[in-house]
C-alpha positions in Angstrom: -6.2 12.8 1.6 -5.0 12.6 5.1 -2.8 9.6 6.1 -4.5 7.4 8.4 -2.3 4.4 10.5 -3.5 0.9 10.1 -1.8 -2.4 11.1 -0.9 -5.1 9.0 0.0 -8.8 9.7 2.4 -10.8 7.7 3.1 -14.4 8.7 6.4 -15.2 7.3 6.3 -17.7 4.6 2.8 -17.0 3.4 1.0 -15.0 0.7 -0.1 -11.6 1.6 -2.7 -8.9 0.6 -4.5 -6.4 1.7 -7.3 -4.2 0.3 -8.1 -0.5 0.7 -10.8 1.5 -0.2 -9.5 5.0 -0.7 -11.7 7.8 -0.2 -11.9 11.9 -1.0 -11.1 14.1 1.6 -14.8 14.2 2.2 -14.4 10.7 3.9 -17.9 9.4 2.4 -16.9 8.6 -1.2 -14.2 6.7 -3.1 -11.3 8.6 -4.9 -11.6 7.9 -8.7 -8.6 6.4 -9.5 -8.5 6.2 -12.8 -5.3 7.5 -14.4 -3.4 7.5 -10.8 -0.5 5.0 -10.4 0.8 3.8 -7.3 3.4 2.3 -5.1 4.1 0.8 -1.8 7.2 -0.3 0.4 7.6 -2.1 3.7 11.1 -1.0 5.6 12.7 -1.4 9.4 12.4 2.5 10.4 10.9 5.6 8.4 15.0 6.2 7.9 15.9 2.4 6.2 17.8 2.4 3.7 16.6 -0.7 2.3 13.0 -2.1 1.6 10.6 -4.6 0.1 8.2 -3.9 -2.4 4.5 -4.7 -2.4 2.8 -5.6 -5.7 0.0 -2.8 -5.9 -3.3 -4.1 -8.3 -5.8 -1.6 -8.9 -8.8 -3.7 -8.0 -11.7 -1.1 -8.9 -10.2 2.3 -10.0 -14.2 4.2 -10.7 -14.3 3.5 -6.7 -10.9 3.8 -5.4 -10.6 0.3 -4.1 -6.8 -0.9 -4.6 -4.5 -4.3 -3.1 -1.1 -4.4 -2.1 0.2 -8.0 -1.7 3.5 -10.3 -1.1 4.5 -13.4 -2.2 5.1 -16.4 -0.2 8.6 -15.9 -1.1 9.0 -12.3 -0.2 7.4 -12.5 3.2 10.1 -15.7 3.7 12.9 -13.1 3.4 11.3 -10.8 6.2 12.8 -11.1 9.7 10.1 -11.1 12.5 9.8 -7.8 13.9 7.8 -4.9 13.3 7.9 -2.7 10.2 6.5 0.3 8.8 5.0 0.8 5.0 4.2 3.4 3.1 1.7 3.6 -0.4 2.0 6.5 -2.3 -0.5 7.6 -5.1 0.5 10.1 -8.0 -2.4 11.5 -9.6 -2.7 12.4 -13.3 -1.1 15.5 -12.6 2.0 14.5 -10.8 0.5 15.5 -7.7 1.6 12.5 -4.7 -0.5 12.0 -1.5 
């Protein structure tokens, strides 16, 4: 599955999600997700050192649909400026895309 770039806005102070719906490589239908784990970070620069963690729900695995959020209190901590994030999925077979 290809990576494909997509904004985010956080205002600082405020509870954040967002949802995806993650497809095959086919583009038409959703990635079954079921027994795939996940996780996603925010940091400065692809070479940070440091980052923040999103909390990643599964929202509907059968059809690949997934949230990454922030609490009020993480986005608090966040200097304004821009970021970039990452979410990585392992499959049942270690495989990560």
């Amino acid at each position: 599955m290809a990576a494909i770039p997509l904004n985010l806005l956080l205002e600082k102070g405020t509870d954040f999600d967002a949802t995806f719906n993650i497809q095959n490589e086919d583009n038409t239908t959703p990635l079954n997700l079921t027994g795939y784990t996940a996780a996603a970070k925010m940091k400065r620069s692809y070479y940070s050192t440091t980052s923040t963690d999103f909390i990643v729900d599964f929202v509907d695995r059968y059809n690949g649909i997934l949230k990454i959020s922030l609490t009020n209190t993480s986005t608090s901590a966040l200097d304004p400026r821009r970021y970039v994030y990452d979410i990585v999925l392992t499959s049942p077979q270690s495989i990560k895309t």
